[in-house]
C-alpha positions as CSV (number, residue, x, y, z in Angstrom):
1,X,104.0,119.7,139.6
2,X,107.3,120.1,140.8
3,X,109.6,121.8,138.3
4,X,112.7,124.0,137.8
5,X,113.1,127.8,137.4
6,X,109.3,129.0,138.5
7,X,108.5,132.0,138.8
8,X,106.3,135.2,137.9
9,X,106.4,137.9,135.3
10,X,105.1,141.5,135.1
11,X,104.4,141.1,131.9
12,X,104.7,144.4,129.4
13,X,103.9,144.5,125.5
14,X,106.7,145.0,123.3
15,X,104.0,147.6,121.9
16,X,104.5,150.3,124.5
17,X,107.3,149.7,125.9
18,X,107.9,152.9,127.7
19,X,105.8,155.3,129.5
20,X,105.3,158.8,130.9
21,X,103.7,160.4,134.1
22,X,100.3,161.1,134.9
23,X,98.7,165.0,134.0
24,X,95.9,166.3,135.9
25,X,93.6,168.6,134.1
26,X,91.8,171.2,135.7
27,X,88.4,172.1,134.5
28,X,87.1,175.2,135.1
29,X,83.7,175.2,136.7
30,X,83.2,178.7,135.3
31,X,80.0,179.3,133.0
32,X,81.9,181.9,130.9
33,X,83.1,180.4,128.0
34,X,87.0,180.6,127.2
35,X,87.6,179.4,123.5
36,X,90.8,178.7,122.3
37,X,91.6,181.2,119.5
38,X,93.2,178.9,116.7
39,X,92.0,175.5,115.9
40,X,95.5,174.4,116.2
41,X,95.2,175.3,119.8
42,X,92.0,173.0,120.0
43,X,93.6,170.3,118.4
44,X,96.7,170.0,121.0
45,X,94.1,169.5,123.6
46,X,91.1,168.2,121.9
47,X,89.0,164.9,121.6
48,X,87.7,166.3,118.4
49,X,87.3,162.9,116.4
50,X,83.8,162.5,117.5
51,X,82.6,165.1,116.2
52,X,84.3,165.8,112.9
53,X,81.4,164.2,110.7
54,X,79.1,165.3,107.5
55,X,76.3,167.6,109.2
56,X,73.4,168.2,107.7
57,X,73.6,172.0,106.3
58,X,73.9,173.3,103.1
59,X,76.7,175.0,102.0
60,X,79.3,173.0,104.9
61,X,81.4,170.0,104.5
62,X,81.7,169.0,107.6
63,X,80.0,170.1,111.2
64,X,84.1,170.6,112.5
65,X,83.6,173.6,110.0
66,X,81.3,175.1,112.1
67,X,82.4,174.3,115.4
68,X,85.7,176.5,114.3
69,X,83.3,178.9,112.8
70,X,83.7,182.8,114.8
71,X,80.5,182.8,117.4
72,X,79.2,186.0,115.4
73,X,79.5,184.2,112.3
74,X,76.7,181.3,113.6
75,X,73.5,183.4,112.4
76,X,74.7,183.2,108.6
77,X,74.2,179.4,109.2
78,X,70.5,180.3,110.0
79,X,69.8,182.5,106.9
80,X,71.7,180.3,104.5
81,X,70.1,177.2,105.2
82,X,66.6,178.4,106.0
83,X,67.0,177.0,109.3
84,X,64.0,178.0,112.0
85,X,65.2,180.2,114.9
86,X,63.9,177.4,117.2
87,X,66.2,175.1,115.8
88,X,69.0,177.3,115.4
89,X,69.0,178.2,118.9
90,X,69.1,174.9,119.7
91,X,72.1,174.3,116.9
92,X,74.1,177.1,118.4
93,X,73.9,175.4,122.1
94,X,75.2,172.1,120.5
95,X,78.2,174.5,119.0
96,X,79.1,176.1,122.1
97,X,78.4,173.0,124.3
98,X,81.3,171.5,121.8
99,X,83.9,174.1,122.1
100,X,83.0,174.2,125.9
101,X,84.1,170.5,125.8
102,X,87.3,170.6,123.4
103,X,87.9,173.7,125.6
104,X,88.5,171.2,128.6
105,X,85.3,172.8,130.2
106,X,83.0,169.7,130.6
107,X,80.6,171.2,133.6
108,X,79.7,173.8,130.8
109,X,79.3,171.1,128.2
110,X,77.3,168.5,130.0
111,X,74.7,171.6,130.9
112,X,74.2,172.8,127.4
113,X,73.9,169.2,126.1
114,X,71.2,168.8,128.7
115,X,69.5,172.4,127.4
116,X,69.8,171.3,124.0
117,X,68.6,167.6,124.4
118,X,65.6,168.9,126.6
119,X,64.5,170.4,123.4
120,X,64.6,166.9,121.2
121,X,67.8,167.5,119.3
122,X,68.9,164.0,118.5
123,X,72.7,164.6,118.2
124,X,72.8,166.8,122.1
125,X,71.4,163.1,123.7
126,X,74.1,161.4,121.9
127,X,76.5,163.9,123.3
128,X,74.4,163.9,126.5
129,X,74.9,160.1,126.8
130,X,79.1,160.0,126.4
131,X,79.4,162.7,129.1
132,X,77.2,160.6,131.0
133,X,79.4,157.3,130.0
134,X,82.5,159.0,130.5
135,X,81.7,160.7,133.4
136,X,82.6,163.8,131.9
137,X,80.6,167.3,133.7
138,X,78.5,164.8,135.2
139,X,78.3,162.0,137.4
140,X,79.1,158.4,135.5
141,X,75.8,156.7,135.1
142,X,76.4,153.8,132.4
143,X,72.5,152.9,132.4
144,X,71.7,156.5,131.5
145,X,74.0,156.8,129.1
146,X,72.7,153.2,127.5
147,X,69.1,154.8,127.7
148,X,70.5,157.9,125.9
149,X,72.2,156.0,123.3
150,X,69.1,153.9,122.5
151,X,67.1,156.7,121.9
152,X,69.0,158.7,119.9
153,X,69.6,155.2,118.0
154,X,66.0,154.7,117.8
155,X,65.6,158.3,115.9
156,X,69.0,157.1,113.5
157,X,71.6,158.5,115.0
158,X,74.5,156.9,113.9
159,X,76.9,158.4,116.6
160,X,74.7,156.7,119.1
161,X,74.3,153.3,117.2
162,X,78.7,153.2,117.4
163,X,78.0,153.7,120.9
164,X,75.8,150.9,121.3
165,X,77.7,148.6,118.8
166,X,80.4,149.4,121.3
167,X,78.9,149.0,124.4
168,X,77.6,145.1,123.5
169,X,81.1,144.1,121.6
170,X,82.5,144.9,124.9
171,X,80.0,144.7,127.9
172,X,80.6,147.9,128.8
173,X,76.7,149.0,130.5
174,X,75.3,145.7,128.8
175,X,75.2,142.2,128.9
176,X,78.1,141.6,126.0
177,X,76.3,140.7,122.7
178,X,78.4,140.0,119.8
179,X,75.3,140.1,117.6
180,X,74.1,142.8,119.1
181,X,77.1,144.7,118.5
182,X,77.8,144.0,115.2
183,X,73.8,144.8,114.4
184,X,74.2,148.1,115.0
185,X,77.9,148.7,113.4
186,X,75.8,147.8,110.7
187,X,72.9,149.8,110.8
188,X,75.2,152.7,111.7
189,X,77.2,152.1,108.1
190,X,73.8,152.0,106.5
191,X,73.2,155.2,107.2
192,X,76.9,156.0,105.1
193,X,78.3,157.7,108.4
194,X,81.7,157.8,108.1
195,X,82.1,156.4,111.7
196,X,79.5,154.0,111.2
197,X,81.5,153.0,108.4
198,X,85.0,152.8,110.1
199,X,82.9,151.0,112.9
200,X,81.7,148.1,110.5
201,X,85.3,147.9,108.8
202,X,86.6,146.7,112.5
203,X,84.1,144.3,112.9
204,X,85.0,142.8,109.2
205,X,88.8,142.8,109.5
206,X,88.2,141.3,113.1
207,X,85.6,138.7,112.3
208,X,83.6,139.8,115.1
209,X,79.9,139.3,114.5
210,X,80.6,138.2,111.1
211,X,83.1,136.5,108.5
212,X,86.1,137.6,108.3
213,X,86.8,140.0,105.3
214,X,90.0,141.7,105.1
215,X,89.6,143.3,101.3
216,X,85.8,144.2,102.1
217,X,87.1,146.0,105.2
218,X,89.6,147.8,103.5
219,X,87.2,149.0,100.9
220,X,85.0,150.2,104.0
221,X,88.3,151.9,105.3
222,X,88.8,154.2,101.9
223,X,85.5,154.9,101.6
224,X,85.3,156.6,105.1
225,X,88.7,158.0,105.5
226,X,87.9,159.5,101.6
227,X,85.5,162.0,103.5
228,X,87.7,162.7,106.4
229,X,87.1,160.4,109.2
230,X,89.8,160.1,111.6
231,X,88.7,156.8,113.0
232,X,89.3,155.4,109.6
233,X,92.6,156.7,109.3
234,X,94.0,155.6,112.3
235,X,93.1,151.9,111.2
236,X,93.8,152.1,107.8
237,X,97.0,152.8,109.1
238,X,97.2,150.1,111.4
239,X,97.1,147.9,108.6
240,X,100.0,149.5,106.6
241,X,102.0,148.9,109.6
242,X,101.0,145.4,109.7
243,X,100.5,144.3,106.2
244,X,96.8,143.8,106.9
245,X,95.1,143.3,103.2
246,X,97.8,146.2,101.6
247,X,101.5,146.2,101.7
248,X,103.3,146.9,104.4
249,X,104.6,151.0,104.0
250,X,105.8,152.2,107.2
251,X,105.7,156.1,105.8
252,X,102.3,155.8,105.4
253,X,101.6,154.1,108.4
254,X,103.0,156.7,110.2
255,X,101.3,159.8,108.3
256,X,98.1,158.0,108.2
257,X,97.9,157.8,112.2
258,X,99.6,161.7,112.4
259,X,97.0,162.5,110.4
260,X,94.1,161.1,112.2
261,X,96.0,161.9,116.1
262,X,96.1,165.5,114.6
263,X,92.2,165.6,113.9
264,X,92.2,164.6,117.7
265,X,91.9,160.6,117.6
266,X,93.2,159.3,121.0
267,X,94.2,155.9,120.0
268,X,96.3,156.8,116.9
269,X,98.1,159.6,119.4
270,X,98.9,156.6,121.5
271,X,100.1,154.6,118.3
272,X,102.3,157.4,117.6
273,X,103.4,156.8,121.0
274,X,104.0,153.6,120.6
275,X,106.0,154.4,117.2
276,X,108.4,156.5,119.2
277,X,109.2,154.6,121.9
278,X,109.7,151.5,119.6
279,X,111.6,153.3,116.8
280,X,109.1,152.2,114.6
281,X,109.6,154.0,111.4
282,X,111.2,156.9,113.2
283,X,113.7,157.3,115.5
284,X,113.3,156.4,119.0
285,X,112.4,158.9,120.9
286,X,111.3,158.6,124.3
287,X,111.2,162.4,125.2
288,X,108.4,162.3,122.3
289,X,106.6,159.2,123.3
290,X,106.3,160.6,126.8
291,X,104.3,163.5,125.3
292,X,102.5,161.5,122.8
293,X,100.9,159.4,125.6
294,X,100.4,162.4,127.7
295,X,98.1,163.8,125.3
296,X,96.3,160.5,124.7
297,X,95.7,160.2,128.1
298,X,94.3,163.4,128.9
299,X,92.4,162.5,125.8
300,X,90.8,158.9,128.2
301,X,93.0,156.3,126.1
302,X,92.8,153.6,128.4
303,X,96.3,151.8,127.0
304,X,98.0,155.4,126.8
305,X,96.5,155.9,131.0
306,X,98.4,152.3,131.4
307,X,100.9,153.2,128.9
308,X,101.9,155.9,131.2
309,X,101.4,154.2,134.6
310,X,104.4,151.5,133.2
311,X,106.5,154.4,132.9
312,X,106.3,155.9,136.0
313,X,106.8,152.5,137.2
314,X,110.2,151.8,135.1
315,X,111.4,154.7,135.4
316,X,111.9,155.1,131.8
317,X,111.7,158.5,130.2
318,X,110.7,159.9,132.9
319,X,111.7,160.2,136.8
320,X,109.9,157.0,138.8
321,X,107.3,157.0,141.1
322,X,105.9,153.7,141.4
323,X,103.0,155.4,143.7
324,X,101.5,157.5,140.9
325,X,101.7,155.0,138.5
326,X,99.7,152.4,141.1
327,X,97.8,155.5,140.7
328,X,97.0,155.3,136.8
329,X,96.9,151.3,136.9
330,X,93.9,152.3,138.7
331,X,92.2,154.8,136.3
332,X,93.2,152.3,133.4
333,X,91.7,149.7,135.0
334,X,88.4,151.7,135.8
335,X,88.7,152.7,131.8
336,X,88.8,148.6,131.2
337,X,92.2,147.9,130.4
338,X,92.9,144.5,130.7
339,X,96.7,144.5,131.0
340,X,96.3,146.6,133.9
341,X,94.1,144.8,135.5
342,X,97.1,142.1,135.6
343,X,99.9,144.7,136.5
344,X,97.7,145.7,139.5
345,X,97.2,142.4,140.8
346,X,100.8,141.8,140.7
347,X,101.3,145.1,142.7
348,X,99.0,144.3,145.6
349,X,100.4,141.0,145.5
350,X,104.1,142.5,146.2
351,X,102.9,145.1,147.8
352,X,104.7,147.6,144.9
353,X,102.9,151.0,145.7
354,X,100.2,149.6,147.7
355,X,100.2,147.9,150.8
356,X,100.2,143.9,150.0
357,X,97.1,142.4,149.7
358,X,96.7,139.0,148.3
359,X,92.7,138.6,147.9
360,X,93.1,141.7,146.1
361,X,95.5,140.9,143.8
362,X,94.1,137.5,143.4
363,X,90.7,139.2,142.4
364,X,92.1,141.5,139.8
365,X,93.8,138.5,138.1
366,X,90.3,137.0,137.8
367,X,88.6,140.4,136.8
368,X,91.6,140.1,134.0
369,X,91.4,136.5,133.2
370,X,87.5,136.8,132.7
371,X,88.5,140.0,130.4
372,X,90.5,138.2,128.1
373,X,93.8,138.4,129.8
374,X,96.4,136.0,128.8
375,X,98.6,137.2,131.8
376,X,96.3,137.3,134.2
377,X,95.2,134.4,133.4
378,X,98.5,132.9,133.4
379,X,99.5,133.8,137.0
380,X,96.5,132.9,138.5
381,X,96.5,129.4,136.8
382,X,100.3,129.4,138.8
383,X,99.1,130.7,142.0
384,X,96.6,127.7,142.0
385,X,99.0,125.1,140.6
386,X,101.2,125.8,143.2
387,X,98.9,126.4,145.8
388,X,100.9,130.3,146.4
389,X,100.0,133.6,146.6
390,X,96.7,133.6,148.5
391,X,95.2,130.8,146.3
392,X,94.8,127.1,147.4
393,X,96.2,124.4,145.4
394,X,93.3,123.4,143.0
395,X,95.4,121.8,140.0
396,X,92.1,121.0,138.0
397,X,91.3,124.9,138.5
398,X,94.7,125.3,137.3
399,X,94.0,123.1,134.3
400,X,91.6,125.7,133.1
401,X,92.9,128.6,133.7
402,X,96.4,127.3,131.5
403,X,94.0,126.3,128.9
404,X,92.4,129.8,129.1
405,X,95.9,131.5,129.2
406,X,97.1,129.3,126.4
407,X,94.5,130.3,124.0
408,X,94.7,133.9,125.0
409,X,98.2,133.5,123.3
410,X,100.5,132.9,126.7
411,X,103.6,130.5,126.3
412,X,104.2,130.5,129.5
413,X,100.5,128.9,130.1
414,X,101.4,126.9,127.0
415,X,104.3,125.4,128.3
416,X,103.3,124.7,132.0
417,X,100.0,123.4,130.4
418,X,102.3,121.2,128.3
419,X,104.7,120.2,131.3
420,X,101.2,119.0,132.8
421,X,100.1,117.0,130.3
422,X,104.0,115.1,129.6
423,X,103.9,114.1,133.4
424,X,99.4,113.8,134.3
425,X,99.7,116.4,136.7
426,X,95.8,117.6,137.2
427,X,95.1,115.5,134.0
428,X,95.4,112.6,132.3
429,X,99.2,112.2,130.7
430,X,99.1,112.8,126.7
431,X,102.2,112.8,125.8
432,X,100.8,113.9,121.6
433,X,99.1,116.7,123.3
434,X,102.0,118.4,125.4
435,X,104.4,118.1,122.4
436,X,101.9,120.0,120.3
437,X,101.7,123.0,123.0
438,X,105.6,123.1,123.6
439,X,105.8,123.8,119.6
440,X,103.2,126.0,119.6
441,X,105.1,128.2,122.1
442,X,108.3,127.4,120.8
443,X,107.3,128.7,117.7
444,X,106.7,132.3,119.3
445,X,109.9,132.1,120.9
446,X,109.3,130.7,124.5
447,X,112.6,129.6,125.4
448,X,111.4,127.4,128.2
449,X,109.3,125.1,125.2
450,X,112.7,124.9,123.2
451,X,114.1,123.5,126.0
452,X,111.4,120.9,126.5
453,X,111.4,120.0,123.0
454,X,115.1,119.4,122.7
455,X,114.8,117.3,125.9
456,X,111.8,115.4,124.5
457,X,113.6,114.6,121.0
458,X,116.9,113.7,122.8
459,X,115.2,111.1,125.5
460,X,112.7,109.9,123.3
461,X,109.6,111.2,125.4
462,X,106.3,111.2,123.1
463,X,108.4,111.3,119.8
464,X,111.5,109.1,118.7
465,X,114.8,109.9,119.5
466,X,116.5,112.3,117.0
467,X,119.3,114.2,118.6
468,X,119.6,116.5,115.0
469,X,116.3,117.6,116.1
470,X,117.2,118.0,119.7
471,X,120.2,120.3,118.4
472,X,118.5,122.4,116.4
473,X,116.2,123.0,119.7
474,X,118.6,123.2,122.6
475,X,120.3,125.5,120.2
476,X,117.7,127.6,119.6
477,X,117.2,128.1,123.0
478,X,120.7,129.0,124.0
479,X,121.4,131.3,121.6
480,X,118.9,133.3,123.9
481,X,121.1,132.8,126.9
482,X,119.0,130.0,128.2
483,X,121.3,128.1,130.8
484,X,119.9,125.2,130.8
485,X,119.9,125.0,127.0
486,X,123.4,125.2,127.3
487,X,124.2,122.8,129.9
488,X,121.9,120.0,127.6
489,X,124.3,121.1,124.3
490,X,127.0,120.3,126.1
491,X,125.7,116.6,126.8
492,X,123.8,116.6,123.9
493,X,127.2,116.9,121.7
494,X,128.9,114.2,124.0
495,X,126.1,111.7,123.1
496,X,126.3,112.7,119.5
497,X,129.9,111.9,119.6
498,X,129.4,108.5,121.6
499,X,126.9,107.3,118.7
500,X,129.1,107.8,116.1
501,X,132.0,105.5,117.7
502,X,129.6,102.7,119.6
503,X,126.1,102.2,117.7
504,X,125.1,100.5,121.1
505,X,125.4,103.9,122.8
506,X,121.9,105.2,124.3
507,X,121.8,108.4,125.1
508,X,120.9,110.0,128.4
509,X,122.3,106.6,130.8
510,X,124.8,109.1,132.4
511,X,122.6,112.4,132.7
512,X,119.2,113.4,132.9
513,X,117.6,116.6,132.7
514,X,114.1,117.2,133.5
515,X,111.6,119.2,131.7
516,X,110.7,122.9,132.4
517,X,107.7,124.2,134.2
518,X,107.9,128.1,134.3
């Protein structure tokens, strides 16, 4: 399909728009146990969202209660609860083994999760299982961590049911399930965990595994963020941001997720992030976002890890080095990130950081694409349209993949896919069906589809002629600087002006200006 103005976009969100560099932690291999002093201290550094739920002990709101609780201070658990010293001894390891790990000291962690889970407690497998998903003081090994995670589930954990519900949403260890996940968000809320709660609440407002319920989600939301659960707060905030079944309040918004990144949720430090570097109910502040998605990186937040990689790559807010942020492109995409997945492609096939390799980048389109990618998706449905970039012209493949794209929410898919259909290139011409994707991208602001539009309106193509129409489009378009827009006004007013003096003028007999394929 030849076409005018082609060409291919690193695409980045509006979301997180600027980025920081990379920090490496170094974890002490040391068995002696360094605990930070303060639980401020733990907090800066902490992934302490996990476990910051009710525990079972009389007397103790909340298990993070005891994880801040002085060493010497443990026993009084033991004689105020009745508890046996066999189980106390194995409660103590699960204390430790969760300072060693908020103390950035996961070799220590992993082997008292492994003492404690040795001797049946349910909770240290749970534990057991992420260090083994994460990779954390351990080798990663996702099919021990899935065993772990059953098990525990089996005996109603409802840490380890999250996991799972998790793990099948996604298909991260499994083959993805949608009813499997949702099953055990589900038994997890049963079991009134807050995070099983929080865990059901995203599946409702996302209509994953079930209807969509925006008010019964909410409802979920209070009811878990009411007993402290950082998860909760972090989305309950995401939907005062948005609007999302309660008003739109930006202030709370913002203290909801400072809340919940304080009590060591990653994603809501990223959000906060994002807030900075947006301005979004604060000022900007890049110096600030910077840090935010430090943190949440250290913290494994695979957008902040990507988040941070696009700044390095930019050079914005911080000093570039477009090797280092190949670097985290990498880890993000090892971490699932699907954007990254894209922006790596692109890199290998430009050779920006990494020597060029066009198989490579080709492939981590696909690995995108298949991910739910609209981007990556995108380009690879160009690379095979115009037979480019280490792809062979295939335009039924290309077909496809613009239909994929365009669902995924890409305009540029929806215009080329468009473009495709107005001239039967790859498919059969229909003419209805390519005006109805050039206003669905023109109605999230492609300018490309404006310009088709006008052009369609003021020749006539698929839709009468109806150069008010065609006005109102061209000028959308140029208002965005769109040159071509602005050349078509131009005409367009001239053949406005020649039908008001001669009724027998037609438009378009002295000009003609094709339609846009990205």
């Amino acid at each position: 399909a030849a076409g005018n103005g082609r060409e291919h976009k690193v695409r980045f969100s509006t979301s997180t728009a600027e980025t920081t560099m990379q920090t490496t932690t170094k974890h002490s291999t040391s068995s002696t146990l360094s605990l930070p002093s303060t639980v401020s201290q733990i907090l800066k550094t902490s992934k302490i969202e996990q476990y910051c739920q009710p525990f079972d002990a009389k007397g103790y709101k909340n298990f993070v209660e005891l994880i801040f609780m002085p060493t010497g201070k443990l026993a009084q658990v033991k004689s105020n609860v009745g508890m046996k010293m066999g189980h106390f001894v194995r409660f103590r390891r699960i204390v430790l083994a969760i300072r060693a790990q908020l103390s950035e000291n996961p070799i220590l962690a992993f082997r008292l999760f492994t003492k404690c889970a040795e001797k049946g407690e349910i909770r240290a497998k749970t534990y057991l299982a992420k260090c083994y998903r994460d990779g954390r003081g351990c080798k990663k090994e996702l099919s021990k961590a899935i065993k772990l995670f059953e098990f525990a589930a089996k005996e109603g954990d409802a840490h380890a049911m999250c996991a799972l519900s998790y793990a099948y949403l996604n298909g991260v260890g499994v083959e993805k399930s949608i009813k499997k996940g949702y099953t055990y968000a589900k038994a997890a809320a049963d079991t009134k965990d807050p995070l099983g709660i929080s865990q059901l609440a995203l599946c409702s407002l996302q209509g994953v595994g079930t209807k969509r319920d925006i008010d019964y989600a909410i409802g979920l939301l209070k009811e878990a963020k009411a007993v402290g659960c950082p998860r909760a707060m972090y989305l309950y905030g995401c939907c005062l941001s948005i609007g999302e079944g309660v008003e739109v309040d930006v202030k709370r918004a913002f203290d909801h997720c400072d809340m919940a990144a304080n009590f060591g949720n990653a994603a809501a430090v990223k959000w906060l992030g994002d807030a900075y570097s947006t301005g979004f109910g604060v000022s900007r502040d890049m110096r600030k976002a910077v840090e935010l998605y430090q943190k949440a990186h250290r913290m494994g937040d695979s957008g902040a890890t990507f988040a941070l990689g696009r700044c390095l790559h930019t050079g914005t807010g911080i000093n570039k080095n477009v090797e280092r942020a190949v670097g985290l492109y990498r880890a993000a995409v090892k971490l699932g990130e699907i954007e990254a997945m894209h922006t790596l492609g692109f890199c290998y096939q430009y050779g920006i950081g990494v020597e060029k390799d066009l198989q490579k980048g080709l492939e981590l389109w696909r690995q995108g694409a298949k991910s739910g990618c609209g981007n990556a998706a995108f380009n690879l449905a160009y690379a095979y349209d115009c037979g480019e970039n280490g792809a062979e012209k295939n335009l039924k493949l290309a077909i496809q993949l613009y239909e994929l794209a365009a669902k995924l929410g890409n305009t540029d898919a929806m215009c080329n896919l468009g473009y495709c259909y107005s001239h039967g290139c790859g498919t059969k011409k229909d003419m209805k069906r390519a005006i109805e994707l050039y206003k669905h991208a023109a109605e999230n602001g492609d300018t490309s589809a404006l310009y088709n539009l006008g052009c369609c309106y003021h020749r006539g193509k698929g839709v009468s002629v109806d150069l008010e129409v065609a006005h109102r489009y061209y000028s959308e378009a140029a208002t965005e600087g769109h040159e071509k827009s602005i050349v078509a006004l131009r005409k367009l007013c001239y053949d406005i002006e020649q039908t008001r003096k001669n009724k027998y003028y037609t438009p378009f007999t002295s000009a003609s200006f094709p339609l846009l394929h990205v």
